[in-house]
C-alpha positions in Angstrom: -59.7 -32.7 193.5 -57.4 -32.9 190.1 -59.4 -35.6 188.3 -57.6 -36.8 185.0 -59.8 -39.5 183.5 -58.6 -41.9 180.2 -56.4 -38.7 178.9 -54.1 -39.3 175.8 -52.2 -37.0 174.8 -50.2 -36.5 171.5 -47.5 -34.5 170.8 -45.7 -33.7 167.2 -47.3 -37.0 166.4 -45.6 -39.1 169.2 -48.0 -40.4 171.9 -46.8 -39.4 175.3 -49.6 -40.5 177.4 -52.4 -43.2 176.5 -55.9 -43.5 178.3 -54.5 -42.9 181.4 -56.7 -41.6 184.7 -55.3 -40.7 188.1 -57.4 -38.7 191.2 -55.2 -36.4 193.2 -57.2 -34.7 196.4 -56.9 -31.4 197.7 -53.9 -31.1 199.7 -51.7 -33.8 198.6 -48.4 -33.0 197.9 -46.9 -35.2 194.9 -43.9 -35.6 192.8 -44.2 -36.5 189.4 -41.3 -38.4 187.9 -40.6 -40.7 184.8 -37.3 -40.7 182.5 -36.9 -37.5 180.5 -39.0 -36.6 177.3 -41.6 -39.0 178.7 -44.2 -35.9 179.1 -44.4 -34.8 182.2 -43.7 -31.0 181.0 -46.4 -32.0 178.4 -48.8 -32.8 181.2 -48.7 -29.7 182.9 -49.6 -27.3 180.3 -52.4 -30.0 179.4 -53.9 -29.2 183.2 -53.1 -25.7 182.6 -54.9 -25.7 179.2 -52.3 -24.9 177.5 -52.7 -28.4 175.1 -55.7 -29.9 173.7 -56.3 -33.7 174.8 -56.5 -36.3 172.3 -59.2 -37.6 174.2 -60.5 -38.2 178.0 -60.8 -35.0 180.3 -59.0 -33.2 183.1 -61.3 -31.7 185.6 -60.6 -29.0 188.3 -63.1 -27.6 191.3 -64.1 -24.1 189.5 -62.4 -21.7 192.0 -59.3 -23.4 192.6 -56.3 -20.9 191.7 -53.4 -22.8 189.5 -50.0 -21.8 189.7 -46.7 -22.3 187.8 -43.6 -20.6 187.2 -42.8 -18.6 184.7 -40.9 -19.3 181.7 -39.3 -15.8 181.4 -37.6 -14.3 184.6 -39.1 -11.1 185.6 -36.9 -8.2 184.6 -37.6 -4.0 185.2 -37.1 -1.5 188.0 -39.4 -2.7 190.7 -37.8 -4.0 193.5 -37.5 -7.9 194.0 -40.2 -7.1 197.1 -42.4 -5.7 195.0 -42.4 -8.2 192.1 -43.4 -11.0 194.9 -46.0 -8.9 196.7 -47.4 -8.4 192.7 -48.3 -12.0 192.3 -51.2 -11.9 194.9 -53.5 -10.4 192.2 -56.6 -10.2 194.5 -54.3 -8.3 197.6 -53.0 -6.4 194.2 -56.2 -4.7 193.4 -57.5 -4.6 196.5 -55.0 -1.8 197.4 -55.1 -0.5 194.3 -59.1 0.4 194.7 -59.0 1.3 198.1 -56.6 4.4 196.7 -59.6 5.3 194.8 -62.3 4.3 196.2 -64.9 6.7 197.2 -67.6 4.9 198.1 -67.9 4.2 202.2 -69.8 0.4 201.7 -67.2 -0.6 198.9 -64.1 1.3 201.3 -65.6 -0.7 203.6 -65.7 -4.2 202.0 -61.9 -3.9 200.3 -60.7 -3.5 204.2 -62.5 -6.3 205.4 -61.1 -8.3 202.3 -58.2 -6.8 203.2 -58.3 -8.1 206.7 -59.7 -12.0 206.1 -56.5 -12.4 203.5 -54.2 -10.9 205.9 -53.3 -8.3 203.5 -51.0 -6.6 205.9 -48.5 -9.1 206.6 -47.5 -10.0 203.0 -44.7 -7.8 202.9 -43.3 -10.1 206.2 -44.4 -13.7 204.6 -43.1 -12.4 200.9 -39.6 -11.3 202.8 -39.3 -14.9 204.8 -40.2 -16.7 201.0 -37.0 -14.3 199.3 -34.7 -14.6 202.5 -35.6 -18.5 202.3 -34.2 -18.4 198.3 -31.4 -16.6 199.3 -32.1 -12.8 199.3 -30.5 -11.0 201.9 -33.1 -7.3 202.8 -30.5 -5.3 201.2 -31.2 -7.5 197.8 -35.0 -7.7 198.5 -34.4 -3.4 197.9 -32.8 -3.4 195.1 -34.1 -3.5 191.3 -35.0 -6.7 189.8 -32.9 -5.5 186.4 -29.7 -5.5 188.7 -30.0 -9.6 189.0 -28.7 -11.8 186.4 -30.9 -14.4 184.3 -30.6 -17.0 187.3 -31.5 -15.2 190.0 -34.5 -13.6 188.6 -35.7 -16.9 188.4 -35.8 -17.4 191.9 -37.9 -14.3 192.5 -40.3 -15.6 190.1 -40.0 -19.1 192.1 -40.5 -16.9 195.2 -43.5 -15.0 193.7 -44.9 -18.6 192.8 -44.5 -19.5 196.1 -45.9 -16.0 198.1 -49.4 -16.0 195.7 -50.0 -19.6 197.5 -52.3 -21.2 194.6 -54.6 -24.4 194.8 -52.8 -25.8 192.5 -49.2 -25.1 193.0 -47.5 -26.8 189.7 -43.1 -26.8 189.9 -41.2 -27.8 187.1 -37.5 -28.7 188.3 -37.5 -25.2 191.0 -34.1 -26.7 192.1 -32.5 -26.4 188.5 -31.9 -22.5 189.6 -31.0 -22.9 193.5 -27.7 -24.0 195.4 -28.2 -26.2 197.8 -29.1 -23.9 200.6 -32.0 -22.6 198.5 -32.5 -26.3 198.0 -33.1 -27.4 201.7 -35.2 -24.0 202.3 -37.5 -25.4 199.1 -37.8 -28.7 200.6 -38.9 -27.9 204.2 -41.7 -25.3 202.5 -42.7 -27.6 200.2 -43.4 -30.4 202.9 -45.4 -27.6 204.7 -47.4 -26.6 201.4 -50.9 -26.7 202.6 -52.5 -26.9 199.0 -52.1 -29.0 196.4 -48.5 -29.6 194.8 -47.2 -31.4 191.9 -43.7 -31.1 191.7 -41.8 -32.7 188.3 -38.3 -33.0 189.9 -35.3 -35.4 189.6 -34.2 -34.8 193.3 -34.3 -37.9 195.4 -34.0 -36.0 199.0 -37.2 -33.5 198.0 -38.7 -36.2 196.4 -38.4 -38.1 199.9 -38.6 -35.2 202.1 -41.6 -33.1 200.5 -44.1 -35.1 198.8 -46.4 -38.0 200.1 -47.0 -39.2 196.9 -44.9 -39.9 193.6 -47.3 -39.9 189.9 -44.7 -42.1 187.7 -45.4 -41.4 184.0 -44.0 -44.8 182.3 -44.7 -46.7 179.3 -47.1 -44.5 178.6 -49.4 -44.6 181.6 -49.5 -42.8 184.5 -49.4 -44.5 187.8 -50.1 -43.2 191.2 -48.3 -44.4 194.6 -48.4 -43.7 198.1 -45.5 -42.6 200.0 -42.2 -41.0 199.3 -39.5 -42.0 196.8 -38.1 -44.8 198.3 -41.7 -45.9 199.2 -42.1 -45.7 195.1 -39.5 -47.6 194.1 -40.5 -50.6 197.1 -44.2 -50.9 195.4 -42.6 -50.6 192.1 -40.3 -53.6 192.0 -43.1 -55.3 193.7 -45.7 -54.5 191.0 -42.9 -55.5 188.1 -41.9 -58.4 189.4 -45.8 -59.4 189.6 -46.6 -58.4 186.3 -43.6 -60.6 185.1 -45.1 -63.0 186.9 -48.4 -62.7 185.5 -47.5 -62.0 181.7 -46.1 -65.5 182.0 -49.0 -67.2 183.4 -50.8 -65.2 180.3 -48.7 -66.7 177.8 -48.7 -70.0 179.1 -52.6 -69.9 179.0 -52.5 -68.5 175.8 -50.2 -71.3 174.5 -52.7 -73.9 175.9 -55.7 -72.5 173.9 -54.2 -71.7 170.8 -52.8 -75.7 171.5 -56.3 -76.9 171.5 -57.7 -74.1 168.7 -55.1 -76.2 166.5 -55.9 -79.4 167.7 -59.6 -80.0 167.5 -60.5 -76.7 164.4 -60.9 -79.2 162.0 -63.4 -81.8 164.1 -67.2 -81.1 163.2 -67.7 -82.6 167.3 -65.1 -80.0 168.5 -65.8 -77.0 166.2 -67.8 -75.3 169.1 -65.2 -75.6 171.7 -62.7 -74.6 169.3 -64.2 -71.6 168.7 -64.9 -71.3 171.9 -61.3 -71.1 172.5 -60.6 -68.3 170.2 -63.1 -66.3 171.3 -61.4 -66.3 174.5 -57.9 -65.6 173.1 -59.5 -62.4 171.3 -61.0 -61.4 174.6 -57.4 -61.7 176.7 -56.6 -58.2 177.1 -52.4 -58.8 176.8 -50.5 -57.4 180.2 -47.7 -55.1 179.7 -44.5 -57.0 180.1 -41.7 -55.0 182.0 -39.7 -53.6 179.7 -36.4 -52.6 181.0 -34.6 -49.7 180.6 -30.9 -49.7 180.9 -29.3 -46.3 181.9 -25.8 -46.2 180.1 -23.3 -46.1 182.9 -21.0 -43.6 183.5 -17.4 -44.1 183.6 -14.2 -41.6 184.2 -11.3 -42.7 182.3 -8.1 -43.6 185.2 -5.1 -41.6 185.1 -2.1 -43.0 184.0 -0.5 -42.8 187.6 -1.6 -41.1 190.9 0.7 -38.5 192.2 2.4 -37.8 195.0 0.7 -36.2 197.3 -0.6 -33.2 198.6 -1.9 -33.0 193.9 -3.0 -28.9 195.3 -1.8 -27.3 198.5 -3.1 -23.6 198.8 -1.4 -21.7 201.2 -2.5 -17.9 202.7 -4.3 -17.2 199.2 -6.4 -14.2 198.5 -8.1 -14.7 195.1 -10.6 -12.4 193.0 -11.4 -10.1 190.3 -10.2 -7.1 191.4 -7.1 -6.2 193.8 -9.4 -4.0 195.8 -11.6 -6.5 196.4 -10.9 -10.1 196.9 -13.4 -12.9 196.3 -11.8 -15.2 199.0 -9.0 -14.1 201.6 -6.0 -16.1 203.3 -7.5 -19.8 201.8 -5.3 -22.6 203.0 -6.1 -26.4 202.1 -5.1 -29.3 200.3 -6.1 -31.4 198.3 -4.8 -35.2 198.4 -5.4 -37.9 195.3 -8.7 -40.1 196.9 -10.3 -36.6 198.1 -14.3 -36.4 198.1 -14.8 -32.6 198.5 -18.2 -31.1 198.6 -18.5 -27.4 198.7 -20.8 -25.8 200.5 -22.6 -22.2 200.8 -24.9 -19.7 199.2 -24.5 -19.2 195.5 -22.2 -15.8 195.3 -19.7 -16.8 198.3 -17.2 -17.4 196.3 -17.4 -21.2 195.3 -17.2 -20.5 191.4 -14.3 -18.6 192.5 -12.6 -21.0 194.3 -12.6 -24.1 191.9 -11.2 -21.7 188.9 -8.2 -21.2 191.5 -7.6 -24.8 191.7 -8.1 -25.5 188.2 -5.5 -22.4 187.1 -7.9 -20.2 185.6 -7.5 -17.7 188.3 -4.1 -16.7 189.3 -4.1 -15.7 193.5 -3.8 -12.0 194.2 -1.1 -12.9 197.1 -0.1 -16.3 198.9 1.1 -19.5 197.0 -0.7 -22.7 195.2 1.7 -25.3 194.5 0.4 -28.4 192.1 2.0 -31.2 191.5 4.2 -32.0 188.2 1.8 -33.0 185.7 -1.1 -32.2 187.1 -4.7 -33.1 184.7 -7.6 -31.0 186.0 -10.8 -31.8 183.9 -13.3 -29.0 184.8 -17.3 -29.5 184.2 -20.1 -26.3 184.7 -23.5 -26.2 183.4 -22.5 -23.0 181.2 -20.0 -25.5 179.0 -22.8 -27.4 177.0 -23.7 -23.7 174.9 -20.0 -24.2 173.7 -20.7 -27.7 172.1 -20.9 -27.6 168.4 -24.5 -27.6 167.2 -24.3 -28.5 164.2 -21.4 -31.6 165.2 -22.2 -35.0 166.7 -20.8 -37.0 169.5 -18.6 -38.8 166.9 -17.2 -34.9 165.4 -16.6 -34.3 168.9 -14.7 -37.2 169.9 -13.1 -37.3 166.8 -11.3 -34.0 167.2 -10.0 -35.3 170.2 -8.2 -38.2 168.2 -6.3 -37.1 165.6 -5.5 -39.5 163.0 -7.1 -42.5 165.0 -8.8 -45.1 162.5 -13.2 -44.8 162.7 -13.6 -47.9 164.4 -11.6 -46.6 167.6 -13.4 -43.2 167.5 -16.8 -44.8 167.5 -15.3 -47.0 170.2 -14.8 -44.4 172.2 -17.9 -42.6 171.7 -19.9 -45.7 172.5 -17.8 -45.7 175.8 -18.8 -42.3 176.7 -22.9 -43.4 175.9 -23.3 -42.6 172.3 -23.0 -45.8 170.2 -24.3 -47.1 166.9 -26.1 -44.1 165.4 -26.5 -42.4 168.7 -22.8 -41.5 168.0 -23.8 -39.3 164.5 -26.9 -37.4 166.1 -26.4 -33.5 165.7 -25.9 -31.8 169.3 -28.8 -29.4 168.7 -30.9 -32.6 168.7 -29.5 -34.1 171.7 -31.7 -33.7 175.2 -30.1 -32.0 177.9 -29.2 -35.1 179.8 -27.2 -36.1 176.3 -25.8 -32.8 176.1 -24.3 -33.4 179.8 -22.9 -36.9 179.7 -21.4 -35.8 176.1 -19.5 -32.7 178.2 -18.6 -35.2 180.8 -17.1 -37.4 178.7 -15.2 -34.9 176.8 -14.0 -33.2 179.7 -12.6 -36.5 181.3 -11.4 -37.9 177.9 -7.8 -38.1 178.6 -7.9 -39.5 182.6 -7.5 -36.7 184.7 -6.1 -36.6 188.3 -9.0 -34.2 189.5 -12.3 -33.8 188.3 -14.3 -30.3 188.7 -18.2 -30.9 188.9 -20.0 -27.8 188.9 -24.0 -28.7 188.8 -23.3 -32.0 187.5 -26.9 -32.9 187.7 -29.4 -30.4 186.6 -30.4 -31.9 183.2 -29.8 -35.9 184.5 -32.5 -38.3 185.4 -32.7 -40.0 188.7 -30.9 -43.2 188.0 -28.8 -40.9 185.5 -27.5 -39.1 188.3 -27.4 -42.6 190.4 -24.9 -43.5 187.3 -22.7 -40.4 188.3 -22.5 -41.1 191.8 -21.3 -45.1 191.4 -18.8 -43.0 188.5 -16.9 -40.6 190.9 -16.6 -43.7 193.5 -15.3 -45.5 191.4 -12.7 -42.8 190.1 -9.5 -43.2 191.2 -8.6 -39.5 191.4 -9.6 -36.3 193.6 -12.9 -34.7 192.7 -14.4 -31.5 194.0 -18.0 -30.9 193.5 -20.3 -27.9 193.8 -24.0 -29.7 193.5 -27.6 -28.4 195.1 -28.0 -32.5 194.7 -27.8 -33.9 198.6 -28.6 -37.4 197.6 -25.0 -37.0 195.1 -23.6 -35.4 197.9 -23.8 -38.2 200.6 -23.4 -40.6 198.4 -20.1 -39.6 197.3 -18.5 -36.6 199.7 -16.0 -37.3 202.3 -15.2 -34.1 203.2 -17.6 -30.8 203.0 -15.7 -27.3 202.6 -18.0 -24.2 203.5 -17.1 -21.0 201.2 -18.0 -17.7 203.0 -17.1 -15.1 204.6 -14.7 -14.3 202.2 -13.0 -17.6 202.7 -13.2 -21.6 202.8 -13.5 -23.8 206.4 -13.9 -27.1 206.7 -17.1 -28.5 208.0 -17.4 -30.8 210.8 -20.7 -32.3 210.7 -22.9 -34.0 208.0 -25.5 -32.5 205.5 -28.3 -33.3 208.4 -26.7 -30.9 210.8 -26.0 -28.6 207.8 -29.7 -29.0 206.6 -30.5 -27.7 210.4 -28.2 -24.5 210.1 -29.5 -23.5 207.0 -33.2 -23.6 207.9 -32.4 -21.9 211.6 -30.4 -19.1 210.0 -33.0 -18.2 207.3 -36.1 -18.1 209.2 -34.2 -16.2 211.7 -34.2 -18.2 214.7 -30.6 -19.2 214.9 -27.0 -18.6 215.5 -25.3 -17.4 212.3 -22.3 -19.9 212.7 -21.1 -21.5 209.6 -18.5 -23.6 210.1 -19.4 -25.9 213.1 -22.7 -28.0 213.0 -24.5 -28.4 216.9 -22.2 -30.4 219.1 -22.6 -34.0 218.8 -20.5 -34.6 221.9 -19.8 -31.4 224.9 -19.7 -28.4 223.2 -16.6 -27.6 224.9 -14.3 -30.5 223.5 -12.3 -29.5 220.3 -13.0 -31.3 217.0 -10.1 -31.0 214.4 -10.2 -31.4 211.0 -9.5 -34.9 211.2 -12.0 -36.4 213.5 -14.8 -34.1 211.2 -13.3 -36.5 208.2 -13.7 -39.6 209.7 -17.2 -39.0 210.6 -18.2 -38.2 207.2 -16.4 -41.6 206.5 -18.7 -43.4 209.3 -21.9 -41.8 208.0 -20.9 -42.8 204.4 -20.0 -46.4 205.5 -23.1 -46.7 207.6 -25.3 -45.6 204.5 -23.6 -47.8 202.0 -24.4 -51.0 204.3 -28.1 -50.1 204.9 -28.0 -49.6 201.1 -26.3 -53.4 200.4 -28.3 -54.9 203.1 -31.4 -53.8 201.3 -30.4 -54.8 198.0 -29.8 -58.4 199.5 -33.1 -58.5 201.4 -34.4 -58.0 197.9 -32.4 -60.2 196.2 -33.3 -63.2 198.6 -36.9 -62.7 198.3 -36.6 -63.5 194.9 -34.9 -66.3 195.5 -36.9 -67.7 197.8 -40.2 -67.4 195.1 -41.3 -71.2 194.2 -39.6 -73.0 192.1 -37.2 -70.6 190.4 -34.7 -72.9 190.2 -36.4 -75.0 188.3 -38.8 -72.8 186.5 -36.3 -70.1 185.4 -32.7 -71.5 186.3 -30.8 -68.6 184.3 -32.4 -66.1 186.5 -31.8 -67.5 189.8 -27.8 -68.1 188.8 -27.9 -64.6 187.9 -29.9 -63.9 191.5 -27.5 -66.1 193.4 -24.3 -64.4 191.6 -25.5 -60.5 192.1 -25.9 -61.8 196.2 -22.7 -63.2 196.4 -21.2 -59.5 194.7 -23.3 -57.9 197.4 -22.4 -59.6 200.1 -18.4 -58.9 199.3 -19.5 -55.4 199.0 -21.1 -55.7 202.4 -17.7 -57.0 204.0 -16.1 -54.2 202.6 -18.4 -51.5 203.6 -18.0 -53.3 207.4 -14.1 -53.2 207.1 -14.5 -49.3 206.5 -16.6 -48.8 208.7 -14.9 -50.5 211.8 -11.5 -48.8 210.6 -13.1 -45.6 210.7 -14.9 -46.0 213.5 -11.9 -47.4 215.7 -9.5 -44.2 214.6 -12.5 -41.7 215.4 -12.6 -43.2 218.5 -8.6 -43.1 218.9 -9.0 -39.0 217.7 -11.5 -38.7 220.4 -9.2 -39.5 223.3 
């Protein structure tokens, strides 16, 4: 068992974590979340022993193993099978002696070692962990120097993995996977059979591959039961009863202090009095809820929508090099409300494909056409080294206004999330999450017709990245995505566009089928086909592009009514509490107006859904 009992922790004098004590058992497989630079990086190196504790004490049973990836990617000329195979240090020396040994008792002893860790099939499980990340056997033979910085890290992610630890510690794994990689990580990570403590901001492997969430808040670490959306139930619960309780708290204190002042000066009720205070020193004040707001994001409209198809790409073969093209004969379009996801293993092309659509990439042969006037904005992760250090979100914006008098510039910044003196904070001071929205606010600045998100969310916070997704559906233009991030996915995606092959197909079925694919191909056990999911009616009926669409549509439709219908289950328990009416009557007008908002939202979410479903059924024949 992990015991952490009345810890505090200080960091560059800031206090990250206060008398805080949680007991995790062996096995349990948990996600630790909490907004970023609460300290949850801080924590692990505290149960690595990597950080002195203020005070209290973190305990672990003395043989248990702890594991945790490396900060620098592994880099030389062994190959990537023999870096993994490396990091079971006991199998390691084992072999290592038994070249040696001389002795028949100790030859004798390393074999049967040998034997009860199954020794000899390590090559086989370390192959599965590096297929599962993405490795094909040709990679798993080739130097670890060849890969670049990204890669490497998932072979020390798969060495991680392969030495199996007691304590299996993951900081963000998914920050260097696509989202194939992705769904391998969250199926092996549900079927960890140690202990795991995963810090992620992933709300499908937070639901998928934990059974418990730690929430590091205020402070205080807090342990739940369940998944992520099991979290976020027993959480509004627990706030709304602390409200609840802080209330009664200061009611009662308002009634002592009432009488302290009352009766302090009587000689007959001095005793009571004091009485009274000693009883207000002794209330140990609850922790009111203290909210905090997530700046929304927000993509600036375009002055007009075009007429469509905005992109049409007809017969294109795209690359590098001539000799040999990145992507062959790609046709598609692209039409102003488009919701495209793409799809497939990092290196198939997908970088490739989004710099031909946004004219960085010329086509070897075929045609793209665009239409007049055409504003691409264009987000990757690689952008935020090529922000001004040294400048702050108002030098930024300001460049990007000319003459434009301070008040509109800091107007503007504010828009994009950086008012007051958030606005004059230098860059290199900014978190990665600040860095991001400040990119995706500049790269949007002047309302595109098509935004390009490449990794959108690698350095965003949960409901940062919830912030995103309510962003693109609210954008009135086209927006193609590349993202390992299924929750942003689904929530936004009406269409899914597998690159590989040396090409682009659309998808017909949802990430759940996809998910299914992925898992069956890389353990081997399944058909290799990419661009069809398994047949959801006779396998020998054709589905067209269309009907795949309006499916998507459906399942988005479907999704977004469970989602309102939940927000108005919670909304009339609240109302329904005793007199809130009376008690708090700004709260339940504000109650009453957010279900009426829901429940037109509801409607609307029916409307698409029944028009959808009717013309799926109509494409069905």
């Amino acid at each position: 068992m992990l015991s952490i009992t009345d810890i505090s922790i200080r960091l560059a004098g800031r206090l990250l974590i206060d008398q805080s004590s949680v007991q995790i058992p062996p096995g349990a497989r948990v996600g630790l979340v909490g907004r970023n630079g609460t300290g949850k990086s801080t924590l692990f190196k505290a149960i690595r022993g990597e950080l002195s504790l203020e005070n209290g004490s973190i305990s672990l049973p003395p043989r248990w193993r702890i594991g945790s990836l490396a900060q620098e990617a592994p880099s030389g000329p062994e190959s990537l099978i023999e870096v993994v195979l490396r990091a079971d240090l006991e199998r390691d020396a084992l072999l290592r002696e038994s070249e040696t040994a001389v002795d028949p008792d100790r030859i004798a002893e390393i074999q049967m070692r040998l034997v009860d860790i199954d020794a000899h099939s390590a090559p086989a499980r370390a192959a599965a962990i590096l297929s599962g990340l993405g490795f094909s056997a040709a990679d798993q033979a080739r130097a670890c120097s060849e890969f670049s910085g990204g890669w490497r890290m998932r072979v020390a992610l798969a060495a991680t993995l392969f030495a199996a630890p007691d304590l299996l510690l993951l900081d963000e794994p998914t920050n260097y996977l696509d989202l194939e990689g992705t769904l391998w990580l969250e199926d092996h990570l549900a079927h960890y059979p140690r202990t795991v403590i995963v810090i992620s901001h992933d709300r499908d492997l937070l639901e998928t591959s934990v059974d418990q969430i730690l929430h590091l808040e205020r402070n205080k670490l807090t342990l739940y039961r369940g998944g992520y959306s099991s979290f976020e139930e027993q959480r509004a619960t627990r706030e709304m009863l602390d409200a609840k309780a802080v209330k009664r708290q200061e009611a009662e204190r308002a009634r002592l202090q009432a009488f302290v002042e009352r009766f302090k000066a009587k000689a007959s009720k001095a005793r009571q009095a004091q009485s009274r205070v000693k009883m207000l020193e002794r209330m140990k004040p609850i922790t009111a809820l203290v909210t905090q707001d997530v700046h929304e994001i927000t993509f600036p409209a375009p002055e007009k929508l075009l007429s469509p198809p905005i992109i049409a790409v007809d017969n294109a073969t795209v690359g590098y090099d001539p000799a040999q093209p990145v992507l062959n004969r790609v046709t598609l379009r692209i039409d102003n409300d488009d919701r495209v996801a793409l799809l497939g293993a990092n290196g198939n092309g997908k970088s490739t494909l989004v710099k031909l659509l946004a004219g960085r990439l010329a086509p070897f042969s075929g045609k793209i056409t665009r239409a007049d006037k055409l504003s691409i904005a264009y987000f990757a992760q690689h952008q935020l080294d090529e922000l001004d250090e040294l400048g702050s979100p108002y030098t930024h914006v300001r460049k990007l206004m000319g003459e434009a008098p301070e008040s509109k510039v800091r107007a503007r910044a504010g828009a994009i999330g950086f008012s007051g003196k958030a606005a004059d904070t230098l860059v290199k001071s900014l978190s990665g999450g600040e860095k991001a929205r400040l990119l995706l606010g500049l790269a949007t600045f002047y309302g595109p017709n098509m935004i390009i998100l490449d990794e959108p969310t690698n350095h965003l916070d949960i409901d940062s990245r919830a912030a995103l997704a309510e962003a693109i559906n609210e954008f009135p233009g086209a927006v193609i995505m590349v993202s390992h991030d299924r929750y942003l996915i689904e929530a936004c995606a009406d269409r899914l566009w597998v690159v590989g092959d040396r090409t682009v197909k659309t998808y017909d079925g949802d990430l759940d089928d996809y998910r299914r694919m992925i898992l069956s191909s890389r353990s081997g056990a399944a058909a290799r086909e990419t661009e069809r999911p398994q047949a959801i009616e006779k396998a020998e009926r054709p589905r067209d592009n269309r009907r795949g669409a309006l499916k998507q549509k459906i399942t988005a439709a479907e999704a977004e009514i469970a989602r309102i219908t939940e927000i108005i289950a919670k909304i009339d328990g609240a109302l329904s509490l005793p007199d809130i009416f009376t008690r708090d009557p700004k709260q339940a007008a504000q109650l009453s107006k957010a279900r009426a908002n829901a429940t037109e939202a509801l409607v609307r979410a029916e409307e698409q859904w029944l028009e959808a479903s009717t013309l799926y059924d109509e494409a069905a024949g």
